[in-house]
C-alpha positions in Angstrom: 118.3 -46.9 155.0 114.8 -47.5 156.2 114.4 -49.5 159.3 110.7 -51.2 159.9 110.2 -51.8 163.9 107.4 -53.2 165.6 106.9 -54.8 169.4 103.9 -56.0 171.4 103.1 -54.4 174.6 105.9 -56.1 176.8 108.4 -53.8 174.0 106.6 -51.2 174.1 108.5 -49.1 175.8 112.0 -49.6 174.4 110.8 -49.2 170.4 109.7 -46.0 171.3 113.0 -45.2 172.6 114.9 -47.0 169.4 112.5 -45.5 167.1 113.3 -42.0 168.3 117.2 -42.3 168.8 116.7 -43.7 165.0 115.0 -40.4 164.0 117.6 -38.4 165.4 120.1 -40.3 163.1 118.5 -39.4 160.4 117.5 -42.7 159.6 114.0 -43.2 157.8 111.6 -45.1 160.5 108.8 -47.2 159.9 107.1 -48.1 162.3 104.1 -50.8 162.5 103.0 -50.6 166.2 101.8 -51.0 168.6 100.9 -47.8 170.0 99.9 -48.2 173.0 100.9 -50.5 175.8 97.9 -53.0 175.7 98.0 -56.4 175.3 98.7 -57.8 172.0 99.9 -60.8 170.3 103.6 -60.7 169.6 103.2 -62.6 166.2 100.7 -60.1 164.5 103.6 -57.9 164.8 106.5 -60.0 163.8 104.8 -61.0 160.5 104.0 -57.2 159.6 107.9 -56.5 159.9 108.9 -59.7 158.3 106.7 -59.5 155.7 107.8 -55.3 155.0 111.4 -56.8 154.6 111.2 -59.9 152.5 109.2 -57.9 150.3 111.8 -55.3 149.9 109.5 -52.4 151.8 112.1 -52.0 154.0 115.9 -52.3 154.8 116.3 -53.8 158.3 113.7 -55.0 160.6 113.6 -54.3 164.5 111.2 -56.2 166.9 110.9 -56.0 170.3 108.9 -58.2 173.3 109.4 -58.9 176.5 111.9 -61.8 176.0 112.4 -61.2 172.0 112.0 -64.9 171.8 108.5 -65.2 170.4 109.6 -62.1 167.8 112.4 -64.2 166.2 110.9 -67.4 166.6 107.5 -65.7 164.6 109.7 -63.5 162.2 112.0 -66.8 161.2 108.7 -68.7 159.7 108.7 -65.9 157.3 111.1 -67.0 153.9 113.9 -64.8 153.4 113.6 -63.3 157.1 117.2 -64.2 158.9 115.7 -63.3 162.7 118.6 -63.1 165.3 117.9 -62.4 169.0 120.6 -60.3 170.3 120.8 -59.4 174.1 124.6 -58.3 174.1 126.6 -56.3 171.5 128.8 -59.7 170.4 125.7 -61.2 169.5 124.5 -58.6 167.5 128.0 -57.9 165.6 127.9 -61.9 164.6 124.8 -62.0 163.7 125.4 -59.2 160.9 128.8 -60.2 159.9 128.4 -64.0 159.8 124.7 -64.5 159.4 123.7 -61.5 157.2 120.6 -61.1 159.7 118.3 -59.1 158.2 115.8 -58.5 161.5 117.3 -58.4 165.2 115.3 -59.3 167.7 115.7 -57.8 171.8 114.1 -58.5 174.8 112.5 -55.1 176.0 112.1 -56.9 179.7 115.9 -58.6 179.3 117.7 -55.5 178.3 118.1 -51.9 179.8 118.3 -48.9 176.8 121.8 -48.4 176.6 122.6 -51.3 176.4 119.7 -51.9 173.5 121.0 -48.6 171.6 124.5 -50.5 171.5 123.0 -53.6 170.1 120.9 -51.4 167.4 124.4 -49.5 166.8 126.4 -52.5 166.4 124.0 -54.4 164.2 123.2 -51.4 161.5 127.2 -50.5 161.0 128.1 -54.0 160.7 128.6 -55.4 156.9 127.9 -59.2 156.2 131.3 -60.3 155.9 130.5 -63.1 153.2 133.3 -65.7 152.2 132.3 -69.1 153.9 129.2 -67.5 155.5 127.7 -67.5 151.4 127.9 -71.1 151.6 126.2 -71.1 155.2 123.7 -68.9 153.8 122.9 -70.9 150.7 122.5 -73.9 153.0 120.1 -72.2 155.4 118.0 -71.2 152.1 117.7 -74.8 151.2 116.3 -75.5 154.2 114.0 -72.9 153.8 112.7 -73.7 150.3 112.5 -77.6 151.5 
């Protein structure tokens, strides 16, 4: 599985902490930036990840800001990109199994690490669960493509 992860400065912090708990899963990591703490526009970022995973570049997208509300806002203007902001585990597990979210969102000023490392946990070992959530997919795509 490769997971593409990217933050502005406000996330800084916690995707280098995600990135290298990743790595020591064995999990393949790419990582878009930034790489260093300066000040950067949140969007620049959420469209390179968006943009590696509706093209197929990558598995699973990862953003992080400060709030992770301008990362999923930005990533969700991307078609194909299912963007869910997940502060809590719950969250995270729902938004894999019902939504088939294919980047997760976290605030890096919201959350503390364990907490985060949780979320990332819960969301990469759920499975969509399909069923009625097809039909809820196939009905967020037409909005989409409208």
């Amino acid at each position: 599985m490769k997971i593409v992860i990217g933050s502005d400065h406000g996330g800084f912090e916690l995707k280098e902490t995600i990135s290298e708990y990743l790595l020591k899963k064995g999990l393949e990591i790419q990582d878009v930036g930034v790489f260093v703490p300066d000040s950067v526009d949140y969007p620049d970022y959420a469209k390179k990840v968006g943009v590696a995973i509706a093209s197929g570049e990558g598995d699973l997208g990862i953003l992080i800001c400060g709030t992770g509300i301008g990362m999923s806002i930005s990533a969700n203007k991307i078609d194909g990109i299912r963007c869910a902001l997940c502060n809590d585990v719950y969250s995270a597990k729902m938004a894999k199994g019902h939504n088939d979210a294919n980047v997760i969102a976290l605030g890096g000023r919201v959350i503390g690490k364990g907490v985060a490392l949780m979320i990332i946990d819960t969301f990469l070992n759920t499975n969509f669960e399909g069923g009625r959530h097809n039909t809820r997919l196939g009905k967020i795509k037409d909005i989409e493509e409208r």
